[in-house]
N, C-alpha and C positions, 0 to 999 in steps of 0.2 A: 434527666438531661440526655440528648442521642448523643452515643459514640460519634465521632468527629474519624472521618476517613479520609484517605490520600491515596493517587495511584498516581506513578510514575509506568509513563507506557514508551519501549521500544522498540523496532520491526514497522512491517509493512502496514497499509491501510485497511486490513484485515484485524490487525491488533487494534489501532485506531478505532474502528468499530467493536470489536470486543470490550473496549475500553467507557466506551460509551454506552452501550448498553448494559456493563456493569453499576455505573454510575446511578441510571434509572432506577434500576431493580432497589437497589441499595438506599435511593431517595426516597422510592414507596416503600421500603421497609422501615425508615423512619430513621434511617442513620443522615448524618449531616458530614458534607463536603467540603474539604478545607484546600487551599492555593501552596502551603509549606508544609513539605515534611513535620516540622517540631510542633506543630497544630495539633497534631494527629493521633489519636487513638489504633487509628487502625493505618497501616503503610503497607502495601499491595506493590508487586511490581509485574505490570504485565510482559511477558518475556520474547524473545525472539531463535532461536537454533539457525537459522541460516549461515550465521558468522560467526565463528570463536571467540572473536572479539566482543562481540556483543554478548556473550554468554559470561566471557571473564569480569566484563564490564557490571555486570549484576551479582556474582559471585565477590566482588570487591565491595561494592554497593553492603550487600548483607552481612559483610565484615565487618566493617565500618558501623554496623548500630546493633552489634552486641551491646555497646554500650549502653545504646539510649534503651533495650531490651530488661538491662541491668538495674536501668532508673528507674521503668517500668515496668512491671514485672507483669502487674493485665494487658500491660499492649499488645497487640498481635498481629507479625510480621509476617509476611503470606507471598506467595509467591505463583503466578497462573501464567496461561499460555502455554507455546512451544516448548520453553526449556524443562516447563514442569512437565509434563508429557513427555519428553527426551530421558530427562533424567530420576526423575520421579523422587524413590527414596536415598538418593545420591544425594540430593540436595539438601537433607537432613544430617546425612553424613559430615558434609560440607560444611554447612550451619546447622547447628544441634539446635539455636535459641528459634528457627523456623517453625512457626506456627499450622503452616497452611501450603501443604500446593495441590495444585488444581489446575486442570489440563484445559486447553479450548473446548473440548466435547462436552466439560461439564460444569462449563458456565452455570447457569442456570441454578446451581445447587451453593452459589458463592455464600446468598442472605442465611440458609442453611447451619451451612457449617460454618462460618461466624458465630453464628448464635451456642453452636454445639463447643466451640471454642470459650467461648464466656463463661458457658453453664459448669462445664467440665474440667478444665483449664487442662485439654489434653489436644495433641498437634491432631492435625487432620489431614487425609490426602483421599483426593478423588480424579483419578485417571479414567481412562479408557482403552480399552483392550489392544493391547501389541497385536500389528496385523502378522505378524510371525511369531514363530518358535512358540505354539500351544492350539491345542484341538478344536479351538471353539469356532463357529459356523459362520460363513462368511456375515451373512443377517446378524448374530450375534454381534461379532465385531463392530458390523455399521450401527445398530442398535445404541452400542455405549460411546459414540460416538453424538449426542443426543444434540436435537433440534429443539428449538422454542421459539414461541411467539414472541418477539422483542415487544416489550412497550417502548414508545421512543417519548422522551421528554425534552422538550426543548433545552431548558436548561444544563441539560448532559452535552449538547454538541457544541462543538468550537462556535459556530456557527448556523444562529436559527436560519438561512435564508439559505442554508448548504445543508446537504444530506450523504452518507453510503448508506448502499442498501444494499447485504446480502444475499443474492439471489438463489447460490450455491458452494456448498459444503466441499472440501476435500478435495482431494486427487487422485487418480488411478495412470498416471502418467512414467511415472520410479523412473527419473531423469538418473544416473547414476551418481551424480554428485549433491542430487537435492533431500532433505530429511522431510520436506515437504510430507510427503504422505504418510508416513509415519506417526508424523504429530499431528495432522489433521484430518487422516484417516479416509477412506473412500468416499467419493464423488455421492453426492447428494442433492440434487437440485429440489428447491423448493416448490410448492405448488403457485401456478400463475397469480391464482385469486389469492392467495396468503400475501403474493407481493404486490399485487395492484391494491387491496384493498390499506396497506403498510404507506405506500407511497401517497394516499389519498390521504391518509391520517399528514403525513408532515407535509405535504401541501398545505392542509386547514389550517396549519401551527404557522404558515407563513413562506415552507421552503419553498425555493423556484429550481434549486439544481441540486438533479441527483448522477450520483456516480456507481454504477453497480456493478458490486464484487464479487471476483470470486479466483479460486487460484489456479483455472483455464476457462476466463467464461464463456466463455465462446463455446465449449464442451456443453453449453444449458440445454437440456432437455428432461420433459415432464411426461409423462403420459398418463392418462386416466381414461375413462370410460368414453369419454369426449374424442380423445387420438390423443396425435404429439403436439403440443407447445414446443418450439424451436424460439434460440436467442431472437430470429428477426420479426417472428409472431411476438414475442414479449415486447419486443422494443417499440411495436406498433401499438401494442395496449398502454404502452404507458404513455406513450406521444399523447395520447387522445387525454389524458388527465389534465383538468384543470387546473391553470395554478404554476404546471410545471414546464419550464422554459429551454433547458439545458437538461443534455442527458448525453452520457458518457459511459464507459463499459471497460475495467481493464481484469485481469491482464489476458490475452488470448495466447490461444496458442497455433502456429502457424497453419498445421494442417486443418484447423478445423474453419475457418476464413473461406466461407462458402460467396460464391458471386451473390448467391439470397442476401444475407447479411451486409455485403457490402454497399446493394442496391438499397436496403431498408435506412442505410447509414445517407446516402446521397442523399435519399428521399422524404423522408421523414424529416419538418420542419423543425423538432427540436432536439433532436439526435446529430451531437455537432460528429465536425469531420475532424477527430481525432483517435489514433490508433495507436495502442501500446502492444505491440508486438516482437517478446522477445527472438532473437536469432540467437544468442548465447556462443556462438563461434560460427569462423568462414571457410573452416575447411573442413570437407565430407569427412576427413580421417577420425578429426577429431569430435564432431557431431555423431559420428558413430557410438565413439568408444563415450561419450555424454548419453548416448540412446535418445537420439532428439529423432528421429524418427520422420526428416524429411531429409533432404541435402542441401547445398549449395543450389544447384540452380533452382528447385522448385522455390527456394527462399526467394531468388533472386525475379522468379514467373511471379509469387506471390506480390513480392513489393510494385511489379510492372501495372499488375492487376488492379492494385489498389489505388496506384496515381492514374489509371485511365481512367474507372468505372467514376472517381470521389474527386469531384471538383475543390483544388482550393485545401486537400486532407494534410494533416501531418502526423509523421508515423516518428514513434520513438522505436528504441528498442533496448536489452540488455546482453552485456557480453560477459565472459569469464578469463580471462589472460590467467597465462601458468597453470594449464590443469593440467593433470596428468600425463607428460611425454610431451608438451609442445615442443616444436622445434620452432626454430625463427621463422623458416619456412610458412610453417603453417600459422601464425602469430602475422603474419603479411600478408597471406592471408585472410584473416580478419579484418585489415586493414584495407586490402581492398572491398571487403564487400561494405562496410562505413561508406568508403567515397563511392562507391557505386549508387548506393541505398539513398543516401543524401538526408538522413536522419534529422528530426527537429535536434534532438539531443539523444543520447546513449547515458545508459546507467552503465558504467563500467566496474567490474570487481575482480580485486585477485581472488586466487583458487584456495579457498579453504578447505578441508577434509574434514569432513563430518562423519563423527561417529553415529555408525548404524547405515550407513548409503550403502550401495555397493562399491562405489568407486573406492570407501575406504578401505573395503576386502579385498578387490580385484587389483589395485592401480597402488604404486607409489608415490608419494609426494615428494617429486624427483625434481620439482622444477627452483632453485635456490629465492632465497627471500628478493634478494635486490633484482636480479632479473624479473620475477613481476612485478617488483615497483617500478621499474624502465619502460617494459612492456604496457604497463594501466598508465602512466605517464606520454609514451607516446601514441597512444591510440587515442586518450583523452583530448591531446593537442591536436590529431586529424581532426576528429570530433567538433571542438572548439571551432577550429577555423572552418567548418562547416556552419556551425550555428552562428557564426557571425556573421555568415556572406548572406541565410536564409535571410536573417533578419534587418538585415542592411535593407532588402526589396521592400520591407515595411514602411522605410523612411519616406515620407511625404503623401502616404495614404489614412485614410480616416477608419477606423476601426470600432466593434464593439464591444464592452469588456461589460462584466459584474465588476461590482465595485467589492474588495473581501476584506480590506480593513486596512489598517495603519501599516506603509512597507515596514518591514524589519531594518533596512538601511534606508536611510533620509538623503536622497543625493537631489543636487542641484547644482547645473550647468552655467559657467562663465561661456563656455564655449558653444556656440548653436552646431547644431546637428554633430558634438562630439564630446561620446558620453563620457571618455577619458575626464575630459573638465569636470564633472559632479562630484560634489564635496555635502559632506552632510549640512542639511538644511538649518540645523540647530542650533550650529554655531555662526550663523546668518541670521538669524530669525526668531520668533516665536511660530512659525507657521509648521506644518510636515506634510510628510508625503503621503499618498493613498495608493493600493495596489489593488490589480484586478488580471479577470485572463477573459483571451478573445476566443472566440469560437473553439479555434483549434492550440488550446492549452498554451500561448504563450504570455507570458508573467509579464504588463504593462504597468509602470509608474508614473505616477503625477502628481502635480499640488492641487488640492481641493480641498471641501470644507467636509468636516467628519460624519455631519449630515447625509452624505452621499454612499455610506456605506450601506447597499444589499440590495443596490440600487443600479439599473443597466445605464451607461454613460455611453457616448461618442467621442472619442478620443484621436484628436489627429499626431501622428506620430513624428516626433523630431530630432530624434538621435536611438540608437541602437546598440546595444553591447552583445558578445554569446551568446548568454540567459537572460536578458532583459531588453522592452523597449522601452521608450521616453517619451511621454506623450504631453497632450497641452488639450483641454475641455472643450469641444467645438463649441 
């Protein structure tokens, strides 16, 4: 009878795909996949270091099933990603009954050491090399930081008619408040033909839209005997695949937003005009002392650049409130360059302090708790009423979305063209709602029949919220 496995996955669209491609691996090994926890032979949590919060959130987590540990004494609790590469044998320390951790670099050795776990009934850990504090050679380093051919199985992704697709590895960027590169280790771009020939595999499976990762992709570059592959040369090879409809690229990073890339974005019939480009703060002082490595106005030249060249584009971005030494001053700041920019939406975050950054050596965490909840509150609200006026312009035009499945809230409108009136549909009806996104990443709902999922609709638009519009099936 196969072990019965679970993974609970946290973090970015990075883990998301880590997560997935575990899944596979783990399916052609012969182990079987379960929806709860108490299913479970095997419980895996894939992890995140970005936030403290989300780190305590998993260190609570592995508290919490000492007991079920207790009940089972073969089961085997394991722990991958970021935090296991952050913290390594900490997290043994932490929880003694931890079976397993295992860093992002060495995915690939998961089916491995489970098996080495079964046989033996001894903990396991498989990291990759600290890019500091020890002798070994940069190659080295990037080395244990290990690549592999994903199998991709349909049944691992949320969604067959959706795909990420890794393009490249790591970072060599050392923001000073990010652990980014330390847990997933220097820049590695993957070879062209390894991802064309990837993307053609989940085309055949059915997919229509790929999303491709990486943690500055915009940084992609290949070179072989052939010369250089560039992001806008890759993004033309995959245009040309059949099958595939929609294609997207996050996260960039600002300086590397060449006019090439942005013509290939215009141009390119299946590369929508969507842009994740973080600015992370608005004032030069404090993008210094972050080591963001443009300023204010070229941020400000870049976003100019991007509404000329991209007909119709929308550009998100992410900020930081309370990092090290804000003043109000420079927190307004930020707030102008929001209404400046005119953002689809902002991912906004207070300033956590990461051990291992530099900002945790160099800076003190001087800025008090409630002042950045004030600060990520009212920037949130520029933000907001930003995203409501864009999408107001929506109301009365006809649109195209993917269809990606049942919305997560069911609303329906007493009131035409206001979305305040929407009340869930369930306690109206037997009927629900369906959700999809348009070109340029914004989240549309409507009533339609379930049939209609992975499926491209025409959707005329009739009320609008911040984060959402409301549509009706032409």
């Amino acid at each position: 009878m196969p072990q019965k496995f679970y993974i609970e996955t946290v973090g970015c669209q990075m883990n998301v795909l880590d997560s997935e491609l575990a899944i596979s691996e783990l399916i052609l090994h012969g182990y079987e996949q379960v929806r709860r926890r108490q299913d479970a032979d095997i419980i895996l949590f894939n992890t995140c270091s970005v936030r403290e919060h989300a780190e305590e959130k998993i260190y609570s987590a592995l508290g919490r099933l000492k007991h079920w540990k207790e009940r089972r004494p073969n089961g085997i609790l394991g722990v991958m990603g970021c935090m296991a590469q952050k913290d390594q044998k900490k997290i043994f320390r932490r929880a003694p009954h931890v079976d397993l951790v295992l860093g992002p670099g060495q995915l690939d050795r998961l089916p491995e050491l489970l098996a080495g776990i079964s046989a033996h009934h001894t903990a396991q850990i498989a990291v990759s090399l600290n890019r500091f504090g020890h002798e070994a050679s940069a190659m080295e380093i990037r080395d244990s930081f290990r690549r592999y051919d994903p199998r991709r199985l349909p049944e691992a992704r949320p969604s067959r008619f959706q795909a990420m697709v890794r393009i490249m590895f790591g970072c060599n960027k050392f923001c000073t408040y990010c652990i980014v590169p330390n847990v997933r280790g220097p820049e590695q771009s993957r070879p062209p033909q390894e991802i064309i020939q990837e993307i053609r595999k989940l085309a055949d499976q059915g997919c229509v839209d790929v999303t491709l990762l990486g943690q500055t992709v915009n940084s992609y570059r290949y070179m072989d005997d052939s010369g250089e592959t560039s992001l806008a040369q890759l993004l033309e090879q995959i245009d040309a695949i059949e099958g595939i409809r929609r294609i997207r690229f996050v996260s960039n990073y600002p300086t590397g937003m060449t006019n090439r890339l942005l013509e290939a974005v215009r141009d390119l019939p299946h590369v929508m005009p969507y842009l994740h480009v973080p600015a992370q703060h608005g004032a030069d002082t404090m993008l210094k002392r972050m080591k963001r490595m443009y300023s204010v106005s070229e941020y400000r030249d870049l976003v100019d650049r991007i509404y000329d060249i991209i007909p119709g584009v929308a550009i998100t971005s992410d900020f930081i409130v309370g990092f090290s030494g804000e003043t109000e001053e420079e927190f307004q700041k930020t707030v102008e360059l929001v209404r400046y920019c005119r953002f689809k939406n902002s991912f906004i975050f207070k300033y956590s302090v990461r051990e291992g950054t530099r900002a945790s050596q160099l800076y003190e965490d001087d800025i008090p708790e409630q002042v950045k909840k004030q600060r990520n509150n009212a920037l949130l609200a520029v933000q907001n009423e930003i995203s409501a006026a864009q999408n107001q312009t929506f109301v009365g035009k006809t649109v195209e979305i993917l269809v990606e499945g049942r919305s997560k809230n069911d609303y329906r409108s007493d009131k035409p063209g206001d979305c305040s009136g929407f009340i869930p549909v369930s306690s109206l009806t037997n009927t629900f709602q369906l959700t999809g996104r348009t070109p340029d990443d914004r989240i549309v709902v409507f009533d339609g029949p379930e049939s209609l999922i992975g499926t491209f609709q025409q959707l005329d638009i009739e009320a609008a919220a911040p984060f959402t519009l409301f549509g009706k099936l032409v």
